[in-house]
ZAKE-651361 format. One record per residue (C-alpha): residue in three letters; x, z, y. Coordinates in pm, 1 decimal, decimal comma, always signed. Last residue first. Example, Ala and Ser with C-alpha at 12.3 -4.5 7.8 and 13.67 -1.06 7.14 Angstrom:
BEGIN
(pt 'SER' (+1367,0 +714,0 -106,0))
(pt 'ALA' (+1230,0 +780,0 -450,0))
//
This chain:
BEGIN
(pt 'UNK' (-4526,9 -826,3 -673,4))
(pt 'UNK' (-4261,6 -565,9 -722,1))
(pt 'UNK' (-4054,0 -697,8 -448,6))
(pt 'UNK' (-4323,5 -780,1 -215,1))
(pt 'UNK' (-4487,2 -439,9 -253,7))
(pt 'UNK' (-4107,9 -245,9 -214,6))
(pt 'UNK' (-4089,7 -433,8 +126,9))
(pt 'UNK' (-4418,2 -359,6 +223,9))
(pt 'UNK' (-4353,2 +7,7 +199,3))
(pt 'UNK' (-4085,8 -43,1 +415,5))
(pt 'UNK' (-3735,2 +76,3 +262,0))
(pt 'UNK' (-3593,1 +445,9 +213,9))
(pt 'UNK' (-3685,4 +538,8 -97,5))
(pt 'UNK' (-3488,7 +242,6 -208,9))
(pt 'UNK' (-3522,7 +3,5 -447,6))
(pt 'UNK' (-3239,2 -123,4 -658,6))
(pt 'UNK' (-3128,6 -487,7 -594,5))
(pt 'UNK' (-3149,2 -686,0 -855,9))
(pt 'UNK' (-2837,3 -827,3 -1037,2))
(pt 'UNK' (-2688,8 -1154,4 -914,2))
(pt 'UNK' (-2680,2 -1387,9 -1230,7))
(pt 'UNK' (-2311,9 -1424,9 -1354,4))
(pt 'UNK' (-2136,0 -1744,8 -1223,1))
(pt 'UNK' (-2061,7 -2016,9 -1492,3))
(pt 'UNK' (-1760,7 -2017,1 -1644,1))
(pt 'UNK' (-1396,8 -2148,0 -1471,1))
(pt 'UNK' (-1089,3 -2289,0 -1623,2))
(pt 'UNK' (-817,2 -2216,9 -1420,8))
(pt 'UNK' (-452,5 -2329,6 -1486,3))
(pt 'UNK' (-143,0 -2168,2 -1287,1))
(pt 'UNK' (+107,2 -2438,4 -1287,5))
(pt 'UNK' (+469,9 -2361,2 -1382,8))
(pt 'UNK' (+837,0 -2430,3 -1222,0))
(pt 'UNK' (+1118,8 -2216,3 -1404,6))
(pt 'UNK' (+1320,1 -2005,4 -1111,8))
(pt 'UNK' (+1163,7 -1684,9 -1143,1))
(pt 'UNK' (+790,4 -1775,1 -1269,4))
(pt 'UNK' (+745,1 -2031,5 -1007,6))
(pt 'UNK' (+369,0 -2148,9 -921,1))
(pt 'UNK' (+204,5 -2494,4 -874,7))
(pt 'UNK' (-210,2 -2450,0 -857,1))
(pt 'UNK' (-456,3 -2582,5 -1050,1))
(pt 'UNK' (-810,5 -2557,4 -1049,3))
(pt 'UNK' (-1115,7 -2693,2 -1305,0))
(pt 'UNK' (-873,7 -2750,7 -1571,8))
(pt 'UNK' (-1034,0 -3002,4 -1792,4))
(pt 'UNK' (-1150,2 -2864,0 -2153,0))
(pt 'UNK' (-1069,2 -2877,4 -2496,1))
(pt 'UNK' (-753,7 -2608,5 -2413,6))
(pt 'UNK' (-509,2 -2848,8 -2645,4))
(pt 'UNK' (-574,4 -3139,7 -2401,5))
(pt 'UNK' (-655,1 -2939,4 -2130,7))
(pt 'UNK' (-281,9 -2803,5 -2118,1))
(pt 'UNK' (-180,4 -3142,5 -1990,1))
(pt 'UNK' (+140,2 -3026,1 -1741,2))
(pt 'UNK' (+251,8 -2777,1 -1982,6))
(pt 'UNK' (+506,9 -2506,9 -1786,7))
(pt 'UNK' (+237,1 -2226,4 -1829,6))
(pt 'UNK' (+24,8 -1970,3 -1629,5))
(pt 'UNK' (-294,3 -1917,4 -1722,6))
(pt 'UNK' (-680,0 -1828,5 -1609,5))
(pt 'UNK' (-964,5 -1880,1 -1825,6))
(pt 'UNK' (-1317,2 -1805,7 -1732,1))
(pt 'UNK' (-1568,4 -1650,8 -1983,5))
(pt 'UNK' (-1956,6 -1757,9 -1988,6))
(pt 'UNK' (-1857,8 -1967,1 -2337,1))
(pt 'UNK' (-1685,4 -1708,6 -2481,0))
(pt 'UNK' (-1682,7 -1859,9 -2841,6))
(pt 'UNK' (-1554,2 -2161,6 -2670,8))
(pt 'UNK' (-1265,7 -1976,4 -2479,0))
(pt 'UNK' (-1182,8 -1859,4 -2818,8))
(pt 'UNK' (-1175,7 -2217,7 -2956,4))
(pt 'UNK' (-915,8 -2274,7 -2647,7))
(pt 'UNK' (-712,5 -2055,2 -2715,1))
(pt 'UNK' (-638,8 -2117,6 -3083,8))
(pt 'UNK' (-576,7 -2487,2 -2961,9))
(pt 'UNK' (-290,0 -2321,4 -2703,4))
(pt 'UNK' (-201,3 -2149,2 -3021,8))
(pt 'UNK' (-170,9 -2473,5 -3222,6))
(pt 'UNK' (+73,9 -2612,4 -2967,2))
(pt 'UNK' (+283,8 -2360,0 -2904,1))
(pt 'UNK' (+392,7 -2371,7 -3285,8))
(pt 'UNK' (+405,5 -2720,8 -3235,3))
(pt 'UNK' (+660,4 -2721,4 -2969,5))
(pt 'UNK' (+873,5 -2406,3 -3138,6))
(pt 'UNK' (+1084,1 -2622,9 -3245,0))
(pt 'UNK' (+1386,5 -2640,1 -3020,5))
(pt 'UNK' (+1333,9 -2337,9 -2755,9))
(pt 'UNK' (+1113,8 -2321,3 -2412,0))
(pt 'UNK' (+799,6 -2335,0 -2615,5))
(pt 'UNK' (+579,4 -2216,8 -2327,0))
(pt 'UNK' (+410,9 -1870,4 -2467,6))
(pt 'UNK' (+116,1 -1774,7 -2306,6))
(pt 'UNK' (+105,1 -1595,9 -1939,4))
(pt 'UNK' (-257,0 -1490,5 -1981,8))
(pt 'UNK' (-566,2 -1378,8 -1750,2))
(pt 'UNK' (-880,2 -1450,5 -1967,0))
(pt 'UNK' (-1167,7 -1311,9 -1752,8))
(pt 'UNK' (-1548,9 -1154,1 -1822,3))
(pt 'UNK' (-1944,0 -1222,9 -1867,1))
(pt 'UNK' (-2128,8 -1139,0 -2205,8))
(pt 'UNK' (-1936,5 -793,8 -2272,0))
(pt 'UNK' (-1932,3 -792,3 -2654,5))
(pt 'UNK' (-1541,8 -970,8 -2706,9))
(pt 'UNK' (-1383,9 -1174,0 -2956,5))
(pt 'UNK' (-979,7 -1246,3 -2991,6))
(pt 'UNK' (-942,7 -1367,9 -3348,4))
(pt 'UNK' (-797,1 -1694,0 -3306,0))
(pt 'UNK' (-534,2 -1499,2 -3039,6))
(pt 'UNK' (-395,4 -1288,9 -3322,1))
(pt 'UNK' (-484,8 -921,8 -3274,7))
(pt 'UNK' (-217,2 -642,6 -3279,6))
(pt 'UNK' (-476,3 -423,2 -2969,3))
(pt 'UNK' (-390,4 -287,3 -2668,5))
(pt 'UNK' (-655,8 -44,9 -2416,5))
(pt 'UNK' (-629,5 -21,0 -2085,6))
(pt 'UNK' (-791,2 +264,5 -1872,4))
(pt 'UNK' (-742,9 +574,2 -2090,2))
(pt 'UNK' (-365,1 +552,1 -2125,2))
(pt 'UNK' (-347,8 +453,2 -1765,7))
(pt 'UNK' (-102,7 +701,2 -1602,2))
(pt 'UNK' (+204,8 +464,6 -1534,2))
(pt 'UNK' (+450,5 +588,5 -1796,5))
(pt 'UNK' (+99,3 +590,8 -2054,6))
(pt 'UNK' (+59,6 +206,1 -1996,4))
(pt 'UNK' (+426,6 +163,7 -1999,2))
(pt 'UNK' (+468,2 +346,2 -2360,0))
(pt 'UNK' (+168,7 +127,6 -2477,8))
(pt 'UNK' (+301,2 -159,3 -2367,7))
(pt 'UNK' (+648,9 -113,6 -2534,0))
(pt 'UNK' (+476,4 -54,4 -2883,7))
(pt 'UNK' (+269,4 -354,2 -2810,2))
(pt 'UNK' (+601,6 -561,4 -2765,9))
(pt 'UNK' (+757,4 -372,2 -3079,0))
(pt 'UNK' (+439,9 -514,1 -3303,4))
(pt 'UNK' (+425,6 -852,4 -3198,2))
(pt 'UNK' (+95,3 -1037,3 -3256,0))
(pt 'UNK' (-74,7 -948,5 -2912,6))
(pt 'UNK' (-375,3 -782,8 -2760,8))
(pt 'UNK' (-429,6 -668,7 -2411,7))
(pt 'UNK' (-761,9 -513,7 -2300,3))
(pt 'UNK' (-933,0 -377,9 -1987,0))
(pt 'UNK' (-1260,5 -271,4 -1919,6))
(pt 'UNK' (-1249,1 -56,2 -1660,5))
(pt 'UNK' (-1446,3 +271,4 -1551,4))
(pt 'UNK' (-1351,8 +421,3 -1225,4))
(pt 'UNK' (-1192,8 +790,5 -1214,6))
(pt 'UNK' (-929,2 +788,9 -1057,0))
(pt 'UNK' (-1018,9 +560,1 -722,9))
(pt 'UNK' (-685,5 +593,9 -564,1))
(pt 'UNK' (-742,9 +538,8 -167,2))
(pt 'UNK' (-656,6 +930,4 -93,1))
(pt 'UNK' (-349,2 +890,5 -294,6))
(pt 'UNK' (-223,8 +624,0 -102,3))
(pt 'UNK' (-315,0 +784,1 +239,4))
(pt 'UNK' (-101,7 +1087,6 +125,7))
(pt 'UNK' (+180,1 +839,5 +47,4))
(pt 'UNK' (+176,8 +665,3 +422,3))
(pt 'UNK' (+145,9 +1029,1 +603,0))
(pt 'UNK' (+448,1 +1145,2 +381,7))
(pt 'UNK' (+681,8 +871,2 +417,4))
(pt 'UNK' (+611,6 +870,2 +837,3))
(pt 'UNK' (+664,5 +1266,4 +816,1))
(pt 'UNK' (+989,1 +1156,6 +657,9))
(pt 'UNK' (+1046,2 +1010,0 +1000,3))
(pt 'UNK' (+1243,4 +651,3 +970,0))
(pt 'UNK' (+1535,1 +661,8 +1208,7))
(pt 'UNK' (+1745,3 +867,9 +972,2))
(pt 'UNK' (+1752,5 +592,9 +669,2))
(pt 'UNK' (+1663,8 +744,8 +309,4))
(pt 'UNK' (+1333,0 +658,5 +239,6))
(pt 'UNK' (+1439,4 +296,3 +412,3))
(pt 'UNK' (+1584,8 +248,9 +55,7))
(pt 'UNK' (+1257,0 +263,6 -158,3))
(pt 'UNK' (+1100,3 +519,7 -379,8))
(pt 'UNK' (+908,3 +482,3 -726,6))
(pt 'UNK' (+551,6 +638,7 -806,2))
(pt 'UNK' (+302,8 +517,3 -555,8))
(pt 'UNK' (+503,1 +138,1 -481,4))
(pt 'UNK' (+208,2 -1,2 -693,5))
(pt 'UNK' (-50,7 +102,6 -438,4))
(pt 'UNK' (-330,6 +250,2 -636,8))
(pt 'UNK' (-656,5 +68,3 -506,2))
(pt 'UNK' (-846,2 +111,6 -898,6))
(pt 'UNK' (-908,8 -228,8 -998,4))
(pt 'UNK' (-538,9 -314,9 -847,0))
(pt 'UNK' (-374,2 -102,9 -1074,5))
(pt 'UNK' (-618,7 -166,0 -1332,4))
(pt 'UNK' (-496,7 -493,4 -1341,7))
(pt 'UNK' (-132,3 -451,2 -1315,6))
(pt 'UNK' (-171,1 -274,5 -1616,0))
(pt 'UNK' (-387,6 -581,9 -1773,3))
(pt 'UNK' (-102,1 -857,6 -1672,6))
(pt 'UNK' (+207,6 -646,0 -1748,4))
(pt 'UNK' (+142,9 -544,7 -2081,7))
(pt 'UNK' (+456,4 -571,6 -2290,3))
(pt 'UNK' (+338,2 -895,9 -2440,1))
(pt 'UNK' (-11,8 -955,4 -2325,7))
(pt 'UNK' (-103,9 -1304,9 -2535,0))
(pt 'UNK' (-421,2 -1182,7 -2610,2))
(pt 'UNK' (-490,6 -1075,8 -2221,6))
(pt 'UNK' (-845,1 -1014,1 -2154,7))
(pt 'UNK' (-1056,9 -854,3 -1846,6))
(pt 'UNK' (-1418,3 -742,8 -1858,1))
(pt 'UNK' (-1616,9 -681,9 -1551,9))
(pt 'UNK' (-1660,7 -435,1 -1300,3))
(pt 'UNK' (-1276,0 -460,1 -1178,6))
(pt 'UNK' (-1350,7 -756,4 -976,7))
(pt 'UNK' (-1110,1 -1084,8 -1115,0))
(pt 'UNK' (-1128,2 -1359,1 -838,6))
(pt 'UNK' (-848,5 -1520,3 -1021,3))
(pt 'UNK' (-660,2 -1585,5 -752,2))
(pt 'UNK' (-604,8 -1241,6 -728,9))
(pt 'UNK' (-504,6 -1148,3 -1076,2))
(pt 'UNK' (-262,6 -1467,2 -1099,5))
(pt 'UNK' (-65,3 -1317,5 -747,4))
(pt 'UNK' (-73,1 -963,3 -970,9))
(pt 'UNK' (+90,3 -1099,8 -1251,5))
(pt 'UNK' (+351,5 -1269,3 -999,7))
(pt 'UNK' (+460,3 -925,2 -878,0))
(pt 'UNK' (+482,2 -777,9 -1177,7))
(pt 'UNK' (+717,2 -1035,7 -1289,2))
(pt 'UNK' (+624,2 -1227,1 -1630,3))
(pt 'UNK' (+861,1 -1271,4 -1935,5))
(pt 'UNK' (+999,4 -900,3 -1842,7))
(pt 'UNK' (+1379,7 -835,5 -1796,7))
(pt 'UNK' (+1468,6 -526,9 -2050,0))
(pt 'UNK' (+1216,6 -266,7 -2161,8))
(pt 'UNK' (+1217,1 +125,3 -2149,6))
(pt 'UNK' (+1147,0 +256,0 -1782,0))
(pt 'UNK' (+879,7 -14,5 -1699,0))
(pt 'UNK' (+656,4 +270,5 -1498,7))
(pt 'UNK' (+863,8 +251,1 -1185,6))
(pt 'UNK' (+693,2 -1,3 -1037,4))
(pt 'UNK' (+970,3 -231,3 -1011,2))
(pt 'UNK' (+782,9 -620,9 -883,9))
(pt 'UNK' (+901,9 -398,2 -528,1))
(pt 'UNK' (+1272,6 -548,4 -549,7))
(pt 'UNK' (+1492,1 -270,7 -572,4))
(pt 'UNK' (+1626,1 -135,1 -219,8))
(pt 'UNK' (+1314,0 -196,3 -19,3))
(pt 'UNK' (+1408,4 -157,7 +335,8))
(pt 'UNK' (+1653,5 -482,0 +355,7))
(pt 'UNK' (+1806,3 -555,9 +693,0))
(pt 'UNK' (+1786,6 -858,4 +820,8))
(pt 'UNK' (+2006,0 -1163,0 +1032,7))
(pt 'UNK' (+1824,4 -1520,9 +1044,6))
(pt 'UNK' (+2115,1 -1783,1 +1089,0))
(pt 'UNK' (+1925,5 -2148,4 +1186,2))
(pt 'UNK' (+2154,9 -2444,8 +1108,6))
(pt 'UNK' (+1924,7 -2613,7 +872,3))
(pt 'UNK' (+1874,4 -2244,6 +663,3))
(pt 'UNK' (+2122,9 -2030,4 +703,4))
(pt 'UNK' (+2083,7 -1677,8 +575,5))
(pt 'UNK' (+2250,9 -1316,2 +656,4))
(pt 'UNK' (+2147,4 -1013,8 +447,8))
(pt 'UNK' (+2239,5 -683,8 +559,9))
(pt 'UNK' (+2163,4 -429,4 +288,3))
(pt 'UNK' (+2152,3 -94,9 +463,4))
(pt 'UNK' (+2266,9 +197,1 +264,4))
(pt 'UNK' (+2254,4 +511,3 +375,3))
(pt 'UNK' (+2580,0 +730,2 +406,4))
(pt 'UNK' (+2921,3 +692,6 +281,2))
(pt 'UNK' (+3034,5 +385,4 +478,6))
(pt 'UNK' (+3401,3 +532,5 +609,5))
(pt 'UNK' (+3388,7 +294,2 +928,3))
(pt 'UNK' (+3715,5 +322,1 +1061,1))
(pt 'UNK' (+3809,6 +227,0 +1442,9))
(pt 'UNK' (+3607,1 +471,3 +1624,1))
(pt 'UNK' (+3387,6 +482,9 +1972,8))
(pt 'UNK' (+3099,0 +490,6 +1876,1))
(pt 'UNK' (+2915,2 +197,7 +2060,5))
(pt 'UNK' (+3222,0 +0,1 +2053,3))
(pt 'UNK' (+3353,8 +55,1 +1699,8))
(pt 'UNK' (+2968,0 -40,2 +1592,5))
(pt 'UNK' (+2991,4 -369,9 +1788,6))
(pt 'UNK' (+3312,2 -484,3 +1616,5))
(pt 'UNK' (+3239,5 -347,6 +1287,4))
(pt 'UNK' (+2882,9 -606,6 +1321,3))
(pt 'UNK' (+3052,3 -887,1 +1412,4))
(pt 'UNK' (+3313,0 -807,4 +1115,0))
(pt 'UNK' (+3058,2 -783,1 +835,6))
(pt 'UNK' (+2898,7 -1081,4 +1002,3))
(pt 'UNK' (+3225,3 -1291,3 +1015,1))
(pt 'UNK' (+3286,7 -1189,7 +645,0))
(pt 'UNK' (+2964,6 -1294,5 +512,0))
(pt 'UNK' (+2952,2 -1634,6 +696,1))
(pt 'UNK' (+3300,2 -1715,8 +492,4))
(pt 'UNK' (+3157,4 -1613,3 +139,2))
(pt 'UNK' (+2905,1 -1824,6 +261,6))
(pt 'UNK' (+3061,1 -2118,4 +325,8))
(pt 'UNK' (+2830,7 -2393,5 +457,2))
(pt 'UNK' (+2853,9 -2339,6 +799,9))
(pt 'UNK' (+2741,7 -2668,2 +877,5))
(pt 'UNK' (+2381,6 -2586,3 +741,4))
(pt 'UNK' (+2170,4 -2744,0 +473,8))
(pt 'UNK' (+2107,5 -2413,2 +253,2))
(pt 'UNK' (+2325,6 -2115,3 +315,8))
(pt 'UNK' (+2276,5 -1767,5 +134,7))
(pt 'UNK' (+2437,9 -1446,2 +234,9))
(pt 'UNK' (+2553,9 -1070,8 +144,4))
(pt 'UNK' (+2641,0 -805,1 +391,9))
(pt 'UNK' (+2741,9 -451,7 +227,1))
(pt 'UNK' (+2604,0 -201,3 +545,2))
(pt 'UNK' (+2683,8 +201,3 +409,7))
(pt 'UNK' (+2634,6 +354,4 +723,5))
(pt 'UNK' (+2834,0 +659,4 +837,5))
(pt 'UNK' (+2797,2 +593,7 +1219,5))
(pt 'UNK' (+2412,9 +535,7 +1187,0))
(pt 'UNK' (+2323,0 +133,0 +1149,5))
(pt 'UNK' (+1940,0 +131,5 +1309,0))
(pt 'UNK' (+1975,6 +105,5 +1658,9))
(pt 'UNK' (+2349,0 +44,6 +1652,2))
(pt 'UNK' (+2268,3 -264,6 +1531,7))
(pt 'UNK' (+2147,9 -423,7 +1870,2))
(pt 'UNK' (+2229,5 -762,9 +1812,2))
(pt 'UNK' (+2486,5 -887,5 +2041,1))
(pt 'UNK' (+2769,6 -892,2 +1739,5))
(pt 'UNK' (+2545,9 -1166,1 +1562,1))
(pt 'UNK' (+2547,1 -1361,4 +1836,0))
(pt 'UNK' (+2940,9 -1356,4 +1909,3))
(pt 'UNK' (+3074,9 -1393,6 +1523,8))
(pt 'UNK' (+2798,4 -1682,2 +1415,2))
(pt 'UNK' (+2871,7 -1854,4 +1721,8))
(pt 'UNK' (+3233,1 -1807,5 +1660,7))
(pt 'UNK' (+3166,8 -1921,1 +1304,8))
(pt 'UNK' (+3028,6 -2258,5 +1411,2))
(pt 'UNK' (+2669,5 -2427,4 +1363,1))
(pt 'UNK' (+2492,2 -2114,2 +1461,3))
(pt 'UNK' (+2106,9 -2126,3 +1618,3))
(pt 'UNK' (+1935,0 -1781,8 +1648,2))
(pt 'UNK' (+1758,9 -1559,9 +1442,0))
(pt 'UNK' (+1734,3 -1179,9 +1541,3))
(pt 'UNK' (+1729,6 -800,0 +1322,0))
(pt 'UNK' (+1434,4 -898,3 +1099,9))
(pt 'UNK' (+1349,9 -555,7 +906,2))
(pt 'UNK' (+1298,2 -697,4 +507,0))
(pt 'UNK' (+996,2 -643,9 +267,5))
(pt 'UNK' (+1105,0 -728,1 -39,0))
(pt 'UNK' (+889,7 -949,1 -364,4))
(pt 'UNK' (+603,3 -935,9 -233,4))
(pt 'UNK' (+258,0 -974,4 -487,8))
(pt 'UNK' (+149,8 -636,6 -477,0))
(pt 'UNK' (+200,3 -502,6 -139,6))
(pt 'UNK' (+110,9 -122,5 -87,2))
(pt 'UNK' (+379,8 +120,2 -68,4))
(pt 'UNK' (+670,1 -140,0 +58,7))
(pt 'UNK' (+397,2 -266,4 +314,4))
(pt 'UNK' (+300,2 +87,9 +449,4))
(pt 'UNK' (+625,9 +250,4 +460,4))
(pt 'UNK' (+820,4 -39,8 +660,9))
(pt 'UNK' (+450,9 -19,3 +895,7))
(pt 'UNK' (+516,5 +333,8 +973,2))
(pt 'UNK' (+834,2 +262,5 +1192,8))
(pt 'UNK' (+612,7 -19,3 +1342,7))
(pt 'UNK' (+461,6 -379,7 +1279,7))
(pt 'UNK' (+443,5 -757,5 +1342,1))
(pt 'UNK' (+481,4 -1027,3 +1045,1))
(pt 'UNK' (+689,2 -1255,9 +900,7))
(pt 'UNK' (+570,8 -1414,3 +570,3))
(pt 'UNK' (+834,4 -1507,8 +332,3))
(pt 'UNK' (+935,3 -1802,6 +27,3))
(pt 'UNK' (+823,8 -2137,9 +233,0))
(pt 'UNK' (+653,1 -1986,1 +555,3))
(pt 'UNK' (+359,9 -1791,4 +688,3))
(pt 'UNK' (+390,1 -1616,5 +1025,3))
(pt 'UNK' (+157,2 -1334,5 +1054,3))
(pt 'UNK' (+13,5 -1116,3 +1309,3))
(pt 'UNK' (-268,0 -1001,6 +1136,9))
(pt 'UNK' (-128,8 -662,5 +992,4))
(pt 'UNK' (-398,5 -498,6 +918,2))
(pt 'UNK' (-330,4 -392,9 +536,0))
(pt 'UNK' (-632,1 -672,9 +422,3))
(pt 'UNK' (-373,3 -893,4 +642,9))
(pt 'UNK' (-104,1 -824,4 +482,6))
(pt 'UNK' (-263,2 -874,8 +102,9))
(pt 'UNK' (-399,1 -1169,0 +265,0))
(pt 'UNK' (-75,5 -1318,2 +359,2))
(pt 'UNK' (+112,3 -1202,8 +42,0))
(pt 'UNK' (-196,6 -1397,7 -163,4))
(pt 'UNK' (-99,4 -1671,7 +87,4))
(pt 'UNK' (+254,6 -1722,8 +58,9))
(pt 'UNK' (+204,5 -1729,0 -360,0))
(pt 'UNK' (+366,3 -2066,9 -409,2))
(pt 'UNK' (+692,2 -1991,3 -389,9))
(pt 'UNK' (+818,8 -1619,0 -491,4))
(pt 'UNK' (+763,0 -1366,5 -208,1))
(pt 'UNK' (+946,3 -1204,8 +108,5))
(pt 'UNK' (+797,9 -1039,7 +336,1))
(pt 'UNK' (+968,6 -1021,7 +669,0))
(pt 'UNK' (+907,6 -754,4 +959,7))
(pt 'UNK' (+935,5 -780,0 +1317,8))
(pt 'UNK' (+935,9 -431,8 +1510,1))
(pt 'UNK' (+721,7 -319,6 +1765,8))
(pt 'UNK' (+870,3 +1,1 +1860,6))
(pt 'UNK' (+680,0 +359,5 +1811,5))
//
């Protein structure tokens, strides 16, 4: 199989969590820049990644990058790519662009020079004039960034923040993707207790147990490159069977959302039970002053409202305050949140013990952590199997 170079993509500020999540897959060859992380893989390596990252938002097939400051550089460069390799004579190839701080600042313009490039080439290598495009679709994306044209294919199709479970609501207040970024850099292990009380739809805690339990959050949906001829179905297969051998079924979470809106819980519940988790999260109608909890050590994880409309400030206000008296009555808790409020520790009580600048879609927000204290390490449990002295020290 061919080395090929991959890109994923991700929202600002979460490069790293996209990192890891690449390199926990094995892919260590990384590049890590503003908004994508390039990376070295195969055929099965598009199957992996789409299957298995969490906080990505694409995961695009790099086709070259070279310097273009005029449209016949644009035109010739673009037409010596090797597109043959992966365009099939009925291709479907729509080309769309983006151009920040380059000469060739038109991008309707950069669009049609690629489009034709790429005819050019293909009429070549076939042999025909007429490209009917009825086949597989492969999203060609060109952008410019400071003179620098990178050309790639997209092998997602739908972003990957769609699970496939979110079959009923509109645009959620909190990407799937981004949920799971604030899950991992919360340090969150799936044997404790996880909260939510401001869980809306119920992103956050079914994101959760997705991750608690290793199910890749591509498992139920497909992606474009499913459909592309020089990807082997058996590829497909081999990556979902591995998937479902990872999925730990039967762990035992602790996982709860609660909320004041009625049809928002309604909607959570349906998702929970679209994505197979109907005994693994659990959603309460609970105001936020009246969140409580027995398990003695846990996580907060919340995207709270941010009082984006007139008049609401105050509103937002007093449940940030509400928050923070919970977070006193779980004094070994930590809190983790996501909000556009620069001073949140002045409602909270507390200073922020980490912050962190993040972008929920285009509105800029810091990710607030307020840590508690570290459980105590549980005994090890003896083993039949160690030195008698060793069990004598222990128990003396």
């Amino acid at each position: 199989m061919a080395k090929l170079q991959l890109i994923a993509t991700s929202a600002f500020g979460i490069e790293a969590i996209v990192n890891r999540e690449l390199h926990n897959l094995g892919y260590k060859e990384t590049q890590v820049e503003n908004g994508k992380i390039t990376f070295t893989a195969n055929e099965q390596g598009i199957c992996r990644t789409n299957l298995w990252l969490r906080s990505a938002e694409r995961v695009l097939l790099k086709m070259g990058e070279f310097k273009a400051t005029t449209f016949e550089e644009l035109f010739q460069q673009t037409k010596a790519l090797p597109w043959e390799e992966w365009l099939p004579v009925d291709a479907e190839f729509p080309v769309e662009g983006k151009s920040i701080k380059s000469k060739l600042f038109s991008v309707s313009d950069c669009q049609a020079i690629v489009k034709k490039a790429i005819v050019e080439r293909l009429k070549e290598v076939y042999g025909i004039s007429w490209f009917k495009e009825t086949g597989p679709k492969y999203k060609i994306e060109v952008a410019l960034l400071k003179d620098i044209a990178t050309l790639t294919i997209d092998t997602s199709g739908a972003g990957l923040h769609k699970r496939g479970y979110r079959k009923l609501a509109g645009q959620a207040p909190l990407k799937e993707t981004l949920a799971c970024a604030m899950i991992s850099l919360s340090y969150w292990k799936a044997d404790r207790a996880l909260i939510d009380p401001f869980c809306g739809t119920g992103t956050i805690p079914i994101e959760a147990a997705m991750m608690a339990m290793n199910r890749a959050p591509g498992l139920k949906r497909s992606f474009v490159a499913e459909t592309w001829p020089n990807i082997k179905g058996e590829y497909w297969r081999q990556a979902r069977e591995e998937a479902e051998d990872l999925y730990e079924r039967d762990l035992k979470l602790h996982i709860y959302g609660s909320d004041i809106d009625p049809k928002a819980l309604q909607l959570a519940r349906i998702h929970c039970e679209e994505a197979g988790l109907t005994d693994k999260v659990f959603f309460q109608k609970l105001p936020v002053a009246e969140v409580r909890s027995r398990f003695e050590y846990g996580h907060i994880i919340t995207n709270p409202p941010y009082g984006e409309r007139l008049g609401e400030e105050e509103e937002i206000k007093q449940l940030y305050k509400e928050l923070g008296e919970t977070l006193k009555r779980l004094e070994t808790w930590s809190l983790h949140m996501i909000t556009t409020d620069r001073h949140p520790e002045l409602l909270i009580g507390r200073r922020w013990d980490k912050s962190r600048k993040l972008y929920n879609g285009r509105l800029e927000c810091h990710f607030y952590q307020f840590f508690g204290p570290k459980p105590p390490k549980k005994p090890r449990e003896l083993d039949s199997q160690d030195p008698p002295a060793l069990i004598n020290n222990e128990l003396n």
